[in-house]
C-alpha positions as YAML, in Angstrom:
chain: A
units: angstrom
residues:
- id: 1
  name: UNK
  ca: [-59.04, -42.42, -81.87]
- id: 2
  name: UNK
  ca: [-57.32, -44.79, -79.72]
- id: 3
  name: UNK
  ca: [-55.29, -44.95, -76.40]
- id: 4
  name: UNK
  ca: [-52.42, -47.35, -76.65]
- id: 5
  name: UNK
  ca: [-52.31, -48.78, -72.78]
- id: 6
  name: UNK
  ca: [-48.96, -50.18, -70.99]
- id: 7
  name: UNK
  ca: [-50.10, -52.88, -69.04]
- id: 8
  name: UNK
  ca: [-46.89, -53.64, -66.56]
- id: 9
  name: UNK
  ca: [-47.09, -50.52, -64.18]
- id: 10
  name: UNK
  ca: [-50.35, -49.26, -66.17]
- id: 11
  name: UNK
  ca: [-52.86, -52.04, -65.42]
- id: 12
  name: UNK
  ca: [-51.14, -54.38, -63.16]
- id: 13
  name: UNK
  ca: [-47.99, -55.12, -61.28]
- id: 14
  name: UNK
  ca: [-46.70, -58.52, -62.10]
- id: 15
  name: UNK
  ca: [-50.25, -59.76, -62.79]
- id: 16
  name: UNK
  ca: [-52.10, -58.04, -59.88]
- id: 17
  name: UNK
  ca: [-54.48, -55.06, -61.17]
- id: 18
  name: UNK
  ca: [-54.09, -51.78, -60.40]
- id: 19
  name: UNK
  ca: [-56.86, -50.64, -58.28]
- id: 20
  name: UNK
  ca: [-59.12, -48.09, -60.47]
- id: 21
  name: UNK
  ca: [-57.38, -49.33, -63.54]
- id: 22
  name: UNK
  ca: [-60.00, -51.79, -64.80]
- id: 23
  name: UNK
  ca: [-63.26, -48.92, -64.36]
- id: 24
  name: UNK
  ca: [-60.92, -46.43, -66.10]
- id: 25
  name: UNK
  ca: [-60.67, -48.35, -69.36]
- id: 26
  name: UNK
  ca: [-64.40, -49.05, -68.95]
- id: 27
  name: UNK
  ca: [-65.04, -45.46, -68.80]
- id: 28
  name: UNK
  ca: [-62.93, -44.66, -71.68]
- id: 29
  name: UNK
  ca: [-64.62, -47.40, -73.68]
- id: 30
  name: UNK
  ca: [-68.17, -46.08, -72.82]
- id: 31
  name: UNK
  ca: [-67.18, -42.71, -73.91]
- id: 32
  name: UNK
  ca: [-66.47, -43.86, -77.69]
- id: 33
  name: UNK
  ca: [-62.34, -44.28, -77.12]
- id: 34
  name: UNK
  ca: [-60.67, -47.02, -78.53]
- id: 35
  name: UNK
  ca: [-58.24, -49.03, -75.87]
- id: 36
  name: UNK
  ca: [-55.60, -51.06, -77.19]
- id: 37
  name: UNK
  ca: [-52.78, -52.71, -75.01]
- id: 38
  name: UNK
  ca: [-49.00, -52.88, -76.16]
- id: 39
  name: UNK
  ca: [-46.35, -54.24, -73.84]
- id: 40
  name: UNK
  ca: [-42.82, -54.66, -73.84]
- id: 41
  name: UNK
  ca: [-43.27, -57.87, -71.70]
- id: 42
  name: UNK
  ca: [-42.29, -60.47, -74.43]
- id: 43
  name: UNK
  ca: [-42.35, -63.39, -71.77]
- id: 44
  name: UNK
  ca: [-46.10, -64.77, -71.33]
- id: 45
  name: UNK
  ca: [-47.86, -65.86, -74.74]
- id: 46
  name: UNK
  ca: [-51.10, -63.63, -76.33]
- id: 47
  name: UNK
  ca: [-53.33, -66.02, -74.66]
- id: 48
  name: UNK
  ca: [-52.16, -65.38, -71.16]
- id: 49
  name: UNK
  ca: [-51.96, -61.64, -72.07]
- id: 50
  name: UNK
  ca: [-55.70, -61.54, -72.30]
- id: 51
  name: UNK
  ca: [-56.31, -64.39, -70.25]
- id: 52
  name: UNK
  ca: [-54.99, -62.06, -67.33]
- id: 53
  name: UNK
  ca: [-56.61, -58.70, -68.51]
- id: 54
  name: UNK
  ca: [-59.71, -60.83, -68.30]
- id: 55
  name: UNK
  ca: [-58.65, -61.50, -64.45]
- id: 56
  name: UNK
  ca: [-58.22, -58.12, -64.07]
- id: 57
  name: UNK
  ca: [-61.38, -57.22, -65.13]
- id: 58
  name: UNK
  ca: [-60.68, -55.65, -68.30]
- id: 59
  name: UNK
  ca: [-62.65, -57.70, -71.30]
- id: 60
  name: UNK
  ca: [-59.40, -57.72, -74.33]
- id: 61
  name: UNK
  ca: [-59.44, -59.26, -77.56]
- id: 62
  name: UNK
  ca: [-56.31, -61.13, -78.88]
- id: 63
  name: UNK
  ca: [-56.55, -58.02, -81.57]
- id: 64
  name: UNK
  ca: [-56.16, -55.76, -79.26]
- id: 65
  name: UNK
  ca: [-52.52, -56.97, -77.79]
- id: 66
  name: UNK
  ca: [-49.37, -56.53, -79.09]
- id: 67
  name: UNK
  ca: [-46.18, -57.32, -77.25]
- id: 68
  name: UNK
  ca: [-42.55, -56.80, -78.16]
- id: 69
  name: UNK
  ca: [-42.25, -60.15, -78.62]
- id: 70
  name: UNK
  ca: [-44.47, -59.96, -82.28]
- id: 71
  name: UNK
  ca: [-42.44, -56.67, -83.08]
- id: 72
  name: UNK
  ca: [-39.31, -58.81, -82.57]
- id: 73
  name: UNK
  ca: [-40.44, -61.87, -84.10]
- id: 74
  name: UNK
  ca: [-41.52, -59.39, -87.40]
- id: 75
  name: UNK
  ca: [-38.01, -59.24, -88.10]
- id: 76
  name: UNK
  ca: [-37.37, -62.56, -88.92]
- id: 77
  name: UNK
  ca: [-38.63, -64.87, -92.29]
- id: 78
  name: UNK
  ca: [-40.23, -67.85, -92.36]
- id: 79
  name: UNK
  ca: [-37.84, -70.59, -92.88]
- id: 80
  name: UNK
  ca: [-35.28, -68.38, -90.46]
- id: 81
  name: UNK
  ca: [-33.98, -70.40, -88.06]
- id: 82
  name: UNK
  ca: [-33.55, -68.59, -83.65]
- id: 83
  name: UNK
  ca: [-32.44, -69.69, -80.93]
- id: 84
  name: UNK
  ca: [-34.27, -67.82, -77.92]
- id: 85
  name: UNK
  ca: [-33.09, -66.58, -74.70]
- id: 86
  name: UNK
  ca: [-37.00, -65.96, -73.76]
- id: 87
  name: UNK
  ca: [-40.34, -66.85, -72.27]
- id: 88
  name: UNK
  ca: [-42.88, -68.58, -74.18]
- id: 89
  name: UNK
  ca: [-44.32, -65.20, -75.62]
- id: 90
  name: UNK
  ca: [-41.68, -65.36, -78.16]
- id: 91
  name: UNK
  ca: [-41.28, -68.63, -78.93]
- id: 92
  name: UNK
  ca: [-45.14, -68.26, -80.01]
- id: 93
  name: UNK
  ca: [-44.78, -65.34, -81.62]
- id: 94
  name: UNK
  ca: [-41.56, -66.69, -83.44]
- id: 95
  name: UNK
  ca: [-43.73, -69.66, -84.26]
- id: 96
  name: UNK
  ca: [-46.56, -68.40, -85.61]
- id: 97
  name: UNK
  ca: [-44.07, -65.88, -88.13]
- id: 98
  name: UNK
  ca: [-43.03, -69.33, -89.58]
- id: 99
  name: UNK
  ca: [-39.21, -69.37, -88.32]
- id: 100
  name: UNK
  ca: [-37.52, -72.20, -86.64]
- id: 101
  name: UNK
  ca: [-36.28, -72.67, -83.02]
- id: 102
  name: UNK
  ca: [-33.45, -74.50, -82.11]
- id: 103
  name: UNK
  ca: [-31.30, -75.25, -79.36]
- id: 104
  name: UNK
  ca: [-28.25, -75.95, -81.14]
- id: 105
  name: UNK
  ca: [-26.45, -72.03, -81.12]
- id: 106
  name: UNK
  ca: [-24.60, -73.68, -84.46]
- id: 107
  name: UNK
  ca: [-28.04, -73.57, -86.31]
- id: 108
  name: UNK
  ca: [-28.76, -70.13, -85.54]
- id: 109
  name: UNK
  ca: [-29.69, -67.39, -88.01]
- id: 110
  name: UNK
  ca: [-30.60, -65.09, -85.19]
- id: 111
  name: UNK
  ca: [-30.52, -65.04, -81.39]
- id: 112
  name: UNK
  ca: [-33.70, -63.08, -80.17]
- id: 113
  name: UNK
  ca: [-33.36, -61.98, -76.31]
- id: 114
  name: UNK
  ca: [-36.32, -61.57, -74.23]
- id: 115
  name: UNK
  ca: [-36.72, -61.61, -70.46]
- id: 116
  name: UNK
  ca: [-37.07, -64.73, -68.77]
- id: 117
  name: UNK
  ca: [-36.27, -66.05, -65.29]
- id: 118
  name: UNK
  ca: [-34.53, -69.11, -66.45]
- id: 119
  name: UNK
  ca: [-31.57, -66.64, -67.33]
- id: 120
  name: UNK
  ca: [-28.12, -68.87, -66.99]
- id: 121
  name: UNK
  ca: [-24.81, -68.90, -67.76]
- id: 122
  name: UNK
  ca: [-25.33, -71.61, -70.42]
- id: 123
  name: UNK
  ca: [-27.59, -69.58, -72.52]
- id: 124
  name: UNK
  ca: [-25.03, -66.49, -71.98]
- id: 125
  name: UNK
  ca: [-23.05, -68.70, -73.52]
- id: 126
  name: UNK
  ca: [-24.79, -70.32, -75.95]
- id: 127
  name: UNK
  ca: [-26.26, -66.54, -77.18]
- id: 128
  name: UNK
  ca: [-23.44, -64.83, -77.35]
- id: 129
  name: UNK
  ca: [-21.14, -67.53, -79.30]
- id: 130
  name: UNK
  ca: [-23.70, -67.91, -81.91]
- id: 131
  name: UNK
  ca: [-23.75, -63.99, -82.60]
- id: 132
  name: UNK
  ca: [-19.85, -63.84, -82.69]
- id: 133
  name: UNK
  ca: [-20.40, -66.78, -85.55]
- id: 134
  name: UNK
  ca: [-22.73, -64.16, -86.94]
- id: 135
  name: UNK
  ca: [-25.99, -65.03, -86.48]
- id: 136
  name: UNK
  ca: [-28.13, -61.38, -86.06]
- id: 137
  name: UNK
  ca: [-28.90, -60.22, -82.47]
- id: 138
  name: UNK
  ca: [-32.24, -59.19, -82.19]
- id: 139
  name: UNK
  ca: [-33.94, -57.45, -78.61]
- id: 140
  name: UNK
  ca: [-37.47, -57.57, -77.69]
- id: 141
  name: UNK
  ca: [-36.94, -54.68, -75.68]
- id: 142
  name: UNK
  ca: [-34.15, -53.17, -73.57]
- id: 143
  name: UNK
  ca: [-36.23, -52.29, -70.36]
- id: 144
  name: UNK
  ca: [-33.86, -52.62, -67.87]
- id: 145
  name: UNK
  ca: [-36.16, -53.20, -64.68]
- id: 146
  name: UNK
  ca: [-39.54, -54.50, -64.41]
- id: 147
  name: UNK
  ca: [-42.18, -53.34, -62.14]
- id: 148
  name: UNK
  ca: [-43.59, -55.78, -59.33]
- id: 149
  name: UNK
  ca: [-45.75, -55.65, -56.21]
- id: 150
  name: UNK
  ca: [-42.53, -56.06, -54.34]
- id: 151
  name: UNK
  ca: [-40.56, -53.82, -56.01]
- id: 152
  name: UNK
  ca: [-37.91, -53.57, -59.17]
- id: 153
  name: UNK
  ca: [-36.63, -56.81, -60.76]
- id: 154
  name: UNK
  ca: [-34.15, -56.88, -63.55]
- id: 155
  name: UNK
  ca: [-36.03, -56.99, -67.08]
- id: 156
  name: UNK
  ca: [-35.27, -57.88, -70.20]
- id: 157
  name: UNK
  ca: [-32.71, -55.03, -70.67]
- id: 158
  name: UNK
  ca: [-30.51, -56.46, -68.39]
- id: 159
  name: UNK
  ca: [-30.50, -59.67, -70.28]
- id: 160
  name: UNK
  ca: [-29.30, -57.87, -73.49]
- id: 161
  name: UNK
  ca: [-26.92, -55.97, -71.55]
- id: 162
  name: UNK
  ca: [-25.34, -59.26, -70.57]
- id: 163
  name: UNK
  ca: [-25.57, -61.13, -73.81]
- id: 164
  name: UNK
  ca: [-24.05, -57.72, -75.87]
- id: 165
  name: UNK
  ca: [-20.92, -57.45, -72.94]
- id: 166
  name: UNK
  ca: [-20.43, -61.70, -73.64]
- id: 167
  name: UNK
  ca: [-20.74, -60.82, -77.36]
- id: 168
  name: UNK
  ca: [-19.13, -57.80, -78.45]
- id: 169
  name: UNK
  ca: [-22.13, -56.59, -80.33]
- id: 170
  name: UNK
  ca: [-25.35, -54.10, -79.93]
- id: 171
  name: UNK
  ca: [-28.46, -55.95, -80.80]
- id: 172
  name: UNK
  ca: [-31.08, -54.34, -82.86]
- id: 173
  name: UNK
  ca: [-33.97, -53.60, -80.73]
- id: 174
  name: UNK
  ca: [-37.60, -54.80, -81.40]
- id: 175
  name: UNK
  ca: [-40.13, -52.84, -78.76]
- id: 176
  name: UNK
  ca: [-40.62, -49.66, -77.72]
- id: 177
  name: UNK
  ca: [-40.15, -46.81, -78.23]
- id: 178
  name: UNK
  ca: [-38.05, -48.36, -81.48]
- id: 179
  name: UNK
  ca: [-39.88, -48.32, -84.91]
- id: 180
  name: UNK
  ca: [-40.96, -52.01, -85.58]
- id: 181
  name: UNK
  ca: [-43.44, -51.43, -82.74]
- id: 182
  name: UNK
  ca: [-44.29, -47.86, -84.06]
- id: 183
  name: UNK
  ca: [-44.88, -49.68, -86.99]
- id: 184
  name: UNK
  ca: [-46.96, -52.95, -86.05]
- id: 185
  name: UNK
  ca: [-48.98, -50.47, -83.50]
- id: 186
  name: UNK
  ca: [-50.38, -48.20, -86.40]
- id: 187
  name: UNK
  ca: [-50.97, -51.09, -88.46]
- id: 188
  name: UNK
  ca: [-53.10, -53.02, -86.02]
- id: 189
  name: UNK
  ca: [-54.73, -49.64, -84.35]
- id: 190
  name: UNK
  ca: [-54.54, -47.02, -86.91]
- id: 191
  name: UNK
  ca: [-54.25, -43.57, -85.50]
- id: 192
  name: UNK
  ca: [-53.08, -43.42, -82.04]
- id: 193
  name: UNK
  ca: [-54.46, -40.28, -79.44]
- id: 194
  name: UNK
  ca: [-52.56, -41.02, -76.76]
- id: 195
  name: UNK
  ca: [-49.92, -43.56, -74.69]
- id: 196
  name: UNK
  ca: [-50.20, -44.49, -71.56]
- id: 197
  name: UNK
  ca: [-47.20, -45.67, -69.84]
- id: 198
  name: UNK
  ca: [-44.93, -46.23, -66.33]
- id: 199
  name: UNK
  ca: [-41.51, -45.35, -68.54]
- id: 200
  name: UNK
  ca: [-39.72, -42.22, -70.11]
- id: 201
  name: UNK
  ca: [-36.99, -44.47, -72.22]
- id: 202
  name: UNK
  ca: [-40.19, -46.44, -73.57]
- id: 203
  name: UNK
  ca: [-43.64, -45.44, -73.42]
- id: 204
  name: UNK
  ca: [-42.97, -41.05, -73.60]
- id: 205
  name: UNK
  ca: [-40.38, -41.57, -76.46]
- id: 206
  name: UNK
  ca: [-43.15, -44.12, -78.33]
- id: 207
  name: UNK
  ca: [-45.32, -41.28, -78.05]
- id: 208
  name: UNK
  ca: [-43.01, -38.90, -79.58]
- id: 209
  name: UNK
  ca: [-42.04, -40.72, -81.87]
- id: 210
  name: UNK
  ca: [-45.83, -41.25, -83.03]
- id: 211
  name: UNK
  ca: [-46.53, -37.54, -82.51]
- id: 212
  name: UNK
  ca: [-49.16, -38.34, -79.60]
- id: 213
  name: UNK
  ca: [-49.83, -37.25, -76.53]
- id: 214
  name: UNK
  ca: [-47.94, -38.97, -73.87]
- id: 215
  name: UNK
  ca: [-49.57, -39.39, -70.05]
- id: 216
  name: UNK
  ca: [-47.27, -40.82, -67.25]
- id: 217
  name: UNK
  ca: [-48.84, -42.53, -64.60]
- id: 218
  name: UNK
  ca: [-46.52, -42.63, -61.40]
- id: 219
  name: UNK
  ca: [-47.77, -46.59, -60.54]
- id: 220
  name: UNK
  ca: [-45.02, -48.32, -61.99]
- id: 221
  name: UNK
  ca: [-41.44, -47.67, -62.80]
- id: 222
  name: UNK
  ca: [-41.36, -43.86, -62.33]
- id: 223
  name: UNK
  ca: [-42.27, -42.37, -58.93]
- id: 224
  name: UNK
  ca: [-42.88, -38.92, -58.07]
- id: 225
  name: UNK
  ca: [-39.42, -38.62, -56.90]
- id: 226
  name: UNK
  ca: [-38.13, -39.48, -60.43]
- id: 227
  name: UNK
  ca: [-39.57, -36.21, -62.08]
- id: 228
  name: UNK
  ca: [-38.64, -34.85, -64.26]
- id: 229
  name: UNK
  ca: [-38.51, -37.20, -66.79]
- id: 230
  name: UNK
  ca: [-36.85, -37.37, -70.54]
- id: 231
  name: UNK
  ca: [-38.74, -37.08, -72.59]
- id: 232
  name: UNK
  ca: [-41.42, -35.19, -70.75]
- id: 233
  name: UNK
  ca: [-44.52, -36.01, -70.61]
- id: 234
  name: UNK
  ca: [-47.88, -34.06, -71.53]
- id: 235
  name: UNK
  ca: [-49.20, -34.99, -68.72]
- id: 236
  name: UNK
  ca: [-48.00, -37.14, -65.02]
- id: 237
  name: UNK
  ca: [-50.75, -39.06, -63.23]
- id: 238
  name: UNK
  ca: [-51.06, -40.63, -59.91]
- id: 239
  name: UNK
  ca: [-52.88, -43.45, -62.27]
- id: 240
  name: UNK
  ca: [-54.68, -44.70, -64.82]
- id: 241
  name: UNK
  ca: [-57.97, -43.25, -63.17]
- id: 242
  name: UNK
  ca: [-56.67, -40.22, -62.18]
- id: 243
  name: UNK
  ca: [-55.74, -40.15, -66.05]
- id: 244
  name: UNK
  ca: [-58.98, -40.56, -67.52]
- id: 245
  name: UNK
  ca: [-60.79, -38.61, -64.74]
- id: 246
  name: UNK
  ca: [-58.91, -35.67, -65.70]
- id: 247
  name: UNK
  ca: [-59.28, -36.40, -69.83]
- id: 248
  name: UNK
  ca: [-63.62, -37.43, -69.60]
- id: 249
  name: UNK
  ca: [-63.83, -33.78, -67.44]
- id: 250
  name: UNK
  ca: [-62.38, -31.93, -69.91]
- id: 251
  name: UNK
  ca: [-64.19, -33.26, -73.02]
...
């Protein structure tokens, strides 16, 4: 069986681990579970996915990540040409699925909207003229916040928001809890136990729609003063630890 593992709000905030996170999966894996990691955050590439659960002290195969950003880019053919409003996650995951990117908004088959901090008017612009021309609107995810050290900064929900206002038109929606990342996550892990996640909109509703158990940990998005949540949980942790302390002493 496996647990599928948010990692903004779950593992880290903005990079920097969660204390007790790192031992927890360690725990888990000595006690025969499968952890996988599946993230909404399209921005950084697969590489500095792992690259940074290696920082954290969690050892991660490139196997064992999937963002929003390949559930996005699934969408698309080879030969298909995007123009991105996005971090370098999805232009590699784009990439590697064989389609095109260009900067000309003319060119575009598909605009596919990520989070990025290099969010301007130009690329409102750009974005939403090429989907009035038709080219297909595609989301990585519509998270609208994004869970840091310092607090809540806009995410890639917020983005979409802006580019469907500028063009008239819902996108279709690539990450969770939406069902090409139901679909690429029992693919790549098989049968999933239970998610692990910081969100109701995403990581609870992933859950239910994959008929698993859902755990909410209270170190990211959702604090204590945000419950109760829709859809609820099966179960609301302080954290990731507290989360597997309470599964390992009941096996």
């Amino acid at each position: 069986m496996t647990w599928l593992l948010d990692l903004d709000g779950v593992v880290w905030l903005a990079g920097r681990p969660i204390a007790g996170s790192a031992d927890a999966i360690a725990r888990l894996r000595a006690a025969g579970e499968r952890v996988a990691f599946l993230t909404n955050n399209s921005g950084p590439t697969l590489a500095e996915h792992v690259a940074k659960l290696q920082k954290a002290g969690v050892p991660a195969a490139p196997e064992e990540v999937v963002s929003s950003a390949g559930a996005a880019a699934g969408l698309l053919d080879a030969g298909q040409r995007a123009y991105v409003v996005g971090g370098d996650g999805v232009r590699e995951a784009l990439t590697t699925e064989g389609v095109t990117i260009v900067e000309d908004w003319k060119q575009a088959d598909a605009v596919v909207v990520g989070r990025t901090t290099a969010f301007d008017f130009r690329m409102l612009t750009e974005a939403s003229d090429a989907i009035r021309a038709g080219a297909r609107f595609i989301a990585t995810n519509t998270d609208t916040t994004f869970p840091t050290p310092d607090g809540l900064e806009p995410g890639a929900g917020a983005l979409v928001a802006a580019v469907a206002a500028a063009a008239g038109r819902a996108p279709e929606v690539a990450g969770k809890p939406h069902p090409p990342t139901v679909d690429i996550s029992r693919k790549r892990f098989g049968t999933i136990e239970t998610v692990v996640g910081d969100r109701a909109d995403t990581d609870l509703a992933l859950a239910r729609a994959m008929g698993c158990r859902a755990v909410l940990v209270l170190t990211g998005v959702t604090s204590a003063a945000d419950l109760p949540v829709n859809p609820e949980p099966d179960e609301v942790a302080d954290d990731l630890a507290a989360a597997v302390d309470h599964f390992l002493s009941g096996r």
